[in-house]
N, C-alpha and C positions, 0 to 999 in steps of 0.2 A: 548548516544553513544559517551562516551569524544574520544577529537581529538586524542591523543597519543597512543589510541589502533586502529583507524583507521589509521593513521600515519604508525603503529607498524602492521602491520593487518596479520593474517594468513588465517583464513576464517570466514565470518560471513553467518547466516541462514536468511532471513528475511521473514517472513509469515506477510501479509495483512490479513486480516479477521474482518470479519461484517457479522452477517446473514442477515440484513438486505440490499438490495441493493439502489444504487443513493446516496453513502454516503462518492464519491471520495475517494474507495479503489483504482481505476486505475490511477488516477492524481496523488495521494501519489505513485505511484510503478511507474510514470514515472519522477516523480521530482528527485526522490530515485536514480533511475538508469542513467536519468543525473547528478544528485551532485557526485558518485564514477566513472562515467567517465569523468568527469573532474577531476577527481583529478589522472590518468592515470589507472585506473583501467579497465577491460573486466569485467562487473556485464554481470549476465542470468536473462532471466525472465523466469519462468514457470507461465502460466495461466491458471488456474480452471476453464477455461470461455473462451468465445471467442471473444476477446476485437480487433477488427480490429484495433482501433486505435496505441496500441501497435505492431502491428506487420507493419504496416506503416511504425511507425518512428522508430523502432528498425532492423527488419528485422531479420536476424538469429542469431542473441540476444537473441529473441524471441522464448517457443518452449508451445503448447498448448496439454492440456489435455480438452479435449470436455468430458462431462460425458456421457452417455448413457441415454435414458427415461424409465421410468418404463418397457413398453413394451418390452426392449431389456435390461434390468436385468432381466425380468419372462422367459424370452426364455437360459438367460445364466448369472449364475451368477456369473460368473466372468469377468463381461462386464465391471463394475467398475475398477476393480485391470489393465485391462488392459489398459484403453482410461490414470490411474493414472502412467504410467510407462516411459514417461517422465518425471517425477518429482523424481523415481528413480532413471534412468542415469543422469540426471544433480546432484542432490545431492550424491549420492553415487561413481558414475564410473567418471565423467565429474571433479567433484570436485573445479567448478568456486571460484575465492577468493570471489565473493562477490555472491549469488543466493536470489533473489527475488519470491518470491511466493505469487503472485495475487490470494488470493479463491473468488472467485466469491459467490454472495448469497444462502444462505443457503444450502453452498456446505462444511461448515468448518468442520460438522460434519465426514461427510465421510472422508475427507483428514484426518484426524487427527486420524479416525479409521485406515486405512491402511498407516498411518505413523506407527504406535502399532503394526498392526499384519504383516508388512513386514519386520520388525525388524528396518528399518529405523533410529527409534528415540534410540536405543543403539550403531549403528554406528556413530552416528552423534556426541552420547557426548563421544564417544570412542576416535574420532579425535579431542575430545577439539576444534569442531567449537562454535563458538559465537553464540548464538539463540536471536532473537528478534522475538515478535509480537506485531505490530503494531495495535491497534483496532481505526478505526477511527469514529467521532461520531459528529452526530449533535446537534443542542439543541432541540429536541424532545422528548417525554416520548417513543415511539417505538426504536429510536434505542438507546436508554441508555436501556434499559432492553433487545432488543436483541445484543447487545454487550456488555453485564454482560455474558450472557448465553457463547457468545464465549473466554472471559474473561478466565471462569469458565472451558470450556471445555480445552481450552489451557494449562493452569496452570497444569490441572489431568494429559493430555496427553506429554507435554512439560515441564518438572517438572525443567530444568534447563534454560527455559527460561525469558527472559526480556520483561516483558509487557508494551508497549508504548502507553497509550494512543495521539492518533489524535483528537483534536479539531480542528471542520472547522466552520466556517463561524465567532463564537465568541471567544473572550482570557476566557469571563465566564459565565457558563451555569447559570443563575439567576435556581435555585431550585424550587421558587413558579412557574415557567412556567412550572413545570413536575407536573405529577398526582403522588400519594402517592406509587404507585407501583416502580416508577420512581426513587422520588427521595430518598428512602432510597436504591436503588440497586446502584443509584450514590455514596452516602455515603459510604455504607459498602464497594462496590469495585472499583469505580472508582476514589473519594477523596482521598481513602488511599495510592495508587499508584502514583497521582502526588504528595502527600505531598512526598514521599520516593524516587521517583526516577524523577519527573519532567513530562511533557507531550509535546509535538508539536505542534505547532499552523498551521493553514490551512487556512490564509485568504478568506475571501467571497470577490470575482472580482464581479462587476456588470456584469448585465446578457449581456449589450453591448459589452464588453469586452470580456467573453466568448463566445459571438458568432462570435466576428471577429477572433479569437481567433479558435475556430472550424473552419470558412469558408475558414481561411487559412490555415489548414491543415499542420499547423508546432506546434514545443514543444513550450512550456512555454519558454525554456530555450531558445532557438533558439528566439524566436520573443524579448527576454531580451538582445540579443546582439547586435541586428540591429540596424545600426545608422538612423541617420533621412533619408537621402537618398534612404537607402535603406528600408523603410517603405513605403517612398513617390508613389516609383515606386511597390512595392508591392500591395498598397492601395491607389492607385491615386484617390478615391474617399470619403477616409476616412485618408485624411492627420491629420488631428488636432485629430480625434479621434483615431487613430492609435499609434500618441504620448505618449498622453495620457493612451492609456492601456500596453505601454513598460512600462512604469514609474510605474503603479497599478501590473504588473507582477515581476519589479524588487524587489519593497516593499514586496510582496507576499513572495520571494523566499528568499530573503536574513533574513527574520524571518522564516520562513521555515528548512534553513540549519543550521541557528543559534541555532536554539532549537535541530537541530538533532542531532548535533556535540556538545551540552551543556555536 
């Protein structure tokens, strides 16, 4: 996403997705939505899911599509199209400059159907907005092959979008730690993508880190600006470790942003 069309910006699209879940699609959609309000921007979230933590720290930023269970698709099937209509008016009517779309696991399919048959995805390149999907991925043989699969489906359904791979926890997925299913769906579509357009890195915070990090119920971004003082008294029992995981969350973000705006 180079800086001078962010700079220059009219509207961009950004779709998270993974079928796989626990793979920091919602930490990516809130670093995302803090780095464009920092830079004086009103980004929206839409989530495919129901992520408390974003609506916490975002508030009516925030607007959610809960999907239906089976049991209430057999009774009305168009239980889908409606819980999806939020993700409607924000894209279509709303027209935020920057719109963030959290899908939640093994939800990409449907979103991406009734992106198609709402007409959505011919409005969208009608208005010449920016499309991006971001697919983030850990180093395991599951979610490299189900994030080929949303790869795959994107591309059909999003044909003028920008596919971003997310790498979390390592800068390089070692290949012999995949199984053979693995790693040639890395090859074929995931190598080929960062050779041509780059990928994102996701640091791995240690897990003390993110649970003080959790316990205190603030952003990344926010516990990144806090001076010492104000650590001390937030965490008068976790001074030195408190420090300590500002400094692991600055290094986090600022490769973070840096890859994003490369």
């Amino acid at each position: 996403m180079p800086k001078n069309k962010i700079e220059n910006i009219i509207r961009i699209i950004i779709f998270i997705m993974q079928e796989k879940g626990g793979v920091r699609k919602t930490t990516s959609a809130e670093l995302i939505f803090e780095y464009f309000r920092s830079k004086g921007f009103s980004p929206k979230i839409v989530q495919v899911d129901n992520q408390y933590k974003l609506l916490k720290y975002f508030g009516n930023a925030v607007y959610t599509c809960d999907l239906p269970n089976s049991l209430a698709l057999h009774q009305d099937d168009m239980a889908d199209a409606r819980a999806l209509e939020p993700l409607l008016k924000t894209i279509i009517h709303d027209k935020p400059e920057i719109s963030i779309i959290d899908v939640g696991a093994n939800r990409d399919e449907k979103v991406l159907d009734y992106l198609l048959s709402s007409g959505i995805v011919d409005d969208i390149e009608y208005d010449n907005a920016k499309i991006y999907v971001f697919v983030p991925f850990l180093p395991d043989s599951d979610t490299v092959v189900l994030g080929v699969k949303s790869i795959r489906r994107a591309s059909v359904a999003l044909k003028t979008a920008t596919i971003v791979p997310i790498l979390c926890d390592r800068d390089n997925y070692p290949l012999e730690q995949l199984n053979a299913g693995a790693q040639e769906a890395y090859k074929n579509y995931i190598q080929p993508v960062i050779d041509d357009r780059g990928c994102i890195h996701l640091a791995r915070l240690p897990q003390g880190a993110v649970s003080l990090v959790e316990n205190a119920q603030l952003t990344y971004a926010k516990i990144s600006t806090m001076s010492r003082d104000e650590l001390d008294e937030k965490f008068p029992e976790s001074k030195g470790p408190a420090a300590v995981t500002r400094g692991e969350i600055r290094s986090m973000l600022v490769r973070f942003y840096s890859d994003l705006v490369d």
